[in-house]
N, C-alpha and C positions, 0 to 999 in steps of 0.2 A: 430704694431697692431696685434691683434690674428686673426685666421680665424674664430672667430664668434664673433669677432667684427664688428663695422660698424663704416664708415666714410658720413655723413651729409656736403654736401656743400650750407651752405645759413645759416641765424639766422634771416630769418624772418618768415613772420606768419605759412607759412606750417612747413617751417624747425624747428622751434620750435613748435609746433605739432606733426607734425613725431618722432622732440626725445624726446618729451616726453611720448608718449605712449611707444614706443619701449626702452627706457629706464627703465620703471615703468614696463615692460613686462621681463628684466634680461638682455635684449641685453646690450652689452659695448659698447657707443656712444661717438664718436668725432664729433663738432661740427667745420666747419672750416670757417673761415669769416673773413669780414674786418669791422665789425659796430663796433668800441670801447663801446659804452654804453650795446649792445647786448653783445657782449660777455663777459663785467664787471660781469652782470645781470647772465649771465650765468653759467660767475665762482662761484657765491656768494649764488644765489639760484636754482640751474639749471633750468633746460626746465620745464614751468608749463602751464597748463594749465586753462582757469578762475573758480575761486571758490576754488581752491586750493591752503591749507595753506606753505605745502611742494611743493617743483619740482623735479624731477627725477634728480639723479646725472649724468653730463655730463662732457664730457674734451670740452674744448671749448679753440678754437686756433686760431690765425693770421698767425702761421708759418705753411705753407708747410712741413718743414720738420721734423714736428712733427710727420706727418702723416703717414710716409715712410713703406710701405709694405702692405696698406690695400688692403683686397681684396674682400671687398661688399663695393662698394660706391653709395650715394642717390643722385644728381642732383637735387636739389630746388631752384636754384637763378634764376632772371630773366633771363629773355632771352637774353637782352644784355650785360647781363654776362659771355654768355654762352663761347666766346673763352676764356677770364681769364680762367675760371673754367676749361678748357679743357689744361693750361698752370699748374696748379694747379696739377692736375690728372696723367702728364705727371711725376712729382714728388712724389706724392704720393702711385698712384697704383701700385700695385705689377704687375709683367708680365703678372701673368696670371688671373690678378682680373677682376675685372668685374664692369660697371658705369651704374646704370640707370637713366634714366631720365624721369621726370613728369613733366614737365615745361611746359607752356603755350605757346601756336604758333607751328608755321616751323620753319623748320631748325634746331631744338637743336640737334639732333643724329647724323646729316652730320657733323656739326661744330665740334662735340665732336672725332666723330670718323674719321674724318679729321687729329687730331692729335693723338690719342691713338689707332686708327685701328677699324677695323668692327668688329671683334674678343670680344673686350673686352668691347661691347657697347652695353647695352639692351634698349628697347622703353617700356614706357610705358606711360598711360593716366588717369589722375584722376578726380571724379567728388568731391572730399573731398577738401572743402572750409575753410579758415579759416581767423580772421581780428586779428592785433595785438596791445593789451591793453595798452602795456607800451614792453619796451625791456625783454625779456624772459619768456613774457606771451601770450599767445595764444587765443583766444575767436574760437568754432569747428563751423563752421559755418554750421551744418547739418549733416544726414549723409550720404555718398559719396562711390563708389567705385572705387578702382585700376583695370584694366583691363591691361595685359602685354602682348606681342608678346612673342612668344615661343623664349625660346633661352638655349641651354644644361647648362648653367652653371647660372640659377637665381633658382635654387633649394634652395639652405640655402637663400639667400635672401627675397623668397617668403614667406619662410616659419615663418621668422623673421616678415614678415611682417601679416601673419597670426595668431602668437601666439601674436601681441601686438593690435589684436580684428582688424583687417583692412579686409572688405570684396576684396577680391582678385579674381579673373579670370583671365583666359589664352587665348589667339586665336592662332591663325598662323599668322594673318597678320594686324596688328593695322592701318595700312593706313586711314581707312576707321574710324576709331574711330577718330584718331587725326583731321584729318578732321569734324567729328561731333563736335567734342569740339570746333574746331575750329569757325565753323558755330554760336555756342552758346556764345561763347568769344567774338567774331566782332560784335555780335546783344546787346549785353546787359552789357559789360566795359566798351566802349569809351562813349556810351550813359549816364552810372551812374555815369560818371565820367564829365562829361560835366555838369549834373544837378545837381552834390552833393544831386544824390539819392539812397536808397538802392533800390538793386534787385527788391523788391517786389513792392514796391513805381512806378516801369515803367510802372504798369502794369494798377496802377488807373490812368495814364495820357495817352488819347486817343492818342494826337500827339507824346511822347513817344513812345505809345503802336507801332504805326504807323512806327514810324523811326525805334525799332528794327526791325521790319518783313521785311521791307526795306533791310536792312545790311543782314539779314539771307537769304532772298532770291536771292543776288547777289551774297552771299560768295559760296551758292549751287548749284547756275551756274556758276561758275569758278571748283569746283566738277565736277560736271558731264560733262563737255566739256573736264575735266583731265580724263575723264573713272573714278572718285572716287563713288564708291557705298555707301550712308552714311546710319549711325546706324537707319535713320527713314526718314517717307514718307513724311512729313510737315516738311520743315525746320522752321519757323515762329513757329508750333505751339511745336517745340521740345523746341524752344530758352523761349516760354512763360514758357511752362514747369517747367523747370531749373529757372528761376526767380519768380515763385512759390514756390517752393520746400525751396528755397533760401531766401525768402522773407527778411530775416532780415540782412542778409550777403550783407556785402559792398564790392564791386568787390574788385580785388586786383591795379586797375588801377585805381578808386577812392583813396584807400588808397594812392596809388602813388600819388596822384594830389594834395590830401589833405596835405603831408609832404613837396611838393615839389622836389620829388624825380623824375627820370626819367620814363617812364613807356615803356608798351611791344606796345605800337601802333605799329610800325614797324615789328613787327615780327605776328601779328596779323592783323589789316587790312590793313596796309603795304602790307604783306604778298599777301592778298586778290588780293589788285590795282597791285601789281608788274605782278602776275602770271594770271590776267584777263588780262592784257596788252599783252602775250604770247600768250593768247591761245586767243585772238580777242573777248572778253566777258567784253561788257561796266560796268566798277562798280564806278557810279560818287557818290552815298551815301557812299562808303567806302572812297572815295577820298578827301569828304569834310569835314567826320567826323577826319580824318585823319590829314587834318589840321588845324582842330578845336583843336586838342587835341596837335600837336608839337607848335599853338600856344600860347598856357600855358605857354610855358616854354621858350618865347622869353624874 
């Protein structure tokens, strides 16, 4: 791969999003994954997005070692994908490349750079939602920004991600943001994903309305008893917010539910119940939604 190329791990709704705007922008995009129909779809008519006759041309791969020498890679799979994809990367990235990741939850940056080093590991946080139509098509669910922790070597990356129209910013210290999302994620996925409702739909159901503010204000006291300073003053009313905003956009944990596919609970209010249990901060609405949503999939 060249050095202004990019490597894409995932072929679902973001990931297919992401290349196609940044494909349709001149970046040279590999897509790497394991969905056979996704990456059929991909090779035949690239990364599209909805309403579009054409899709962005994309290399779209199963092999690892197709990928060998990249040195911008994107992280988009689920969260408990995230060590594959860090066994992946270990093949993949060049030494001195560089992986960012947007993923939903905790932990993906530890896991990542667990095995490819701190060095080559950027964070970052997105509010850009997307659901997926059929394999290689994308539906944008809004529009959303990237926000990235500072790190010397996401220059061409950013900026690849600026020239394919993606509102972009920088901080010093994302903690504090992944955390916000976080807050936003635990109040309003496992919930739309339980009702087989969209985003916006929580918001005309009082008991709904009820149980996200619930989740979001136990996810924000597990924050703040971490020392975490989050993006806003109302957790509850940041989460109504964002499913506002969102109203038509089906979480990606609904989507998950609806396929039958695994979802990110675990790394999400998982996440929430493990790390309130550490730091002595009761959270039985994450706990129960928790296991509402792993029993789905008994």
């Amino acid at each position: 791969m060249t050095s202004d190329s990019l490597l894409i791990l995932g072929t679902g709704a973001l990931g297919t999003l992401f290349a196609a705007r940044l494909a349709a922008s001149g970046v040279e995009v590999t897509m790497l994954g394991a969905w056979p129909e996704g990456l059929e779809a991909l090779r035949k008519h690239g990364a599209r997005l909805s309403g579009q006759s054409a899709g962005a041309p994309v290399r779209a791969t199963d092999r690892p070692e197709d990928c060998r020498g990249a040195t911008q890679a994107l992280v988009l799979v689920k969260a408990w994908k995230t060590g594959r994809a860090a066994e992946l990367l270990a093949v993949c990235l060049a030494p001195g490349g560089l992986a960012l990741t947007l993923q939903n939850g905790l932990g993906n940056r530890e896991s990542l750079a667990a095995r490819l080093g701190e060095a080559r590991v950027a964070l970052g946080v997105t509010t850009v939602g997307a659901s997926l139509l059929e394999p290689g098509v994308a539906l944008p669910g809004g529009n959303g920004t990237i926000t990235l922790e500072s790190h010397p070597q996401l220059g061409l990356l950013e900026g690849m991600l600026r020239g394919a129209g993606f509102e972009v910013q920088t901080v010093e210290d994302a903690a504090g943001l992944v955390w916000g999302k976080l807050v936003v994620n635990a109040a309003i996925n496992p919930v739309t994903a339980l009702l087989r409702l969209s985003n916006g739909q929580l918001l005309k159901r009082p008991g709904a309305r009820a149980l996200m503010g619930e989740l979001a204000g136990e996810t924000a006291a597990v924050a703040a008893k971490l020392g975490v300073k989050l993006p806003f003053p109302d957790p509850r009313q940041a989460a109504e917010e964002v499913a506002r905003r969102t109203a038509e956009n089906r979480s990606s944990m609904l989507q998950d539910v609806l396929r039958g596919a695994p979802t990110e609970i675990e790394a999400i209010n998982g996440a929430v119940v493990r790390l309130g249990e550490q730091a002595g901060v009761p959270t039985p609405v994450n706990r129960v939604v928790c296991g509402l949503i792993r029993s789905l999939a008994d």
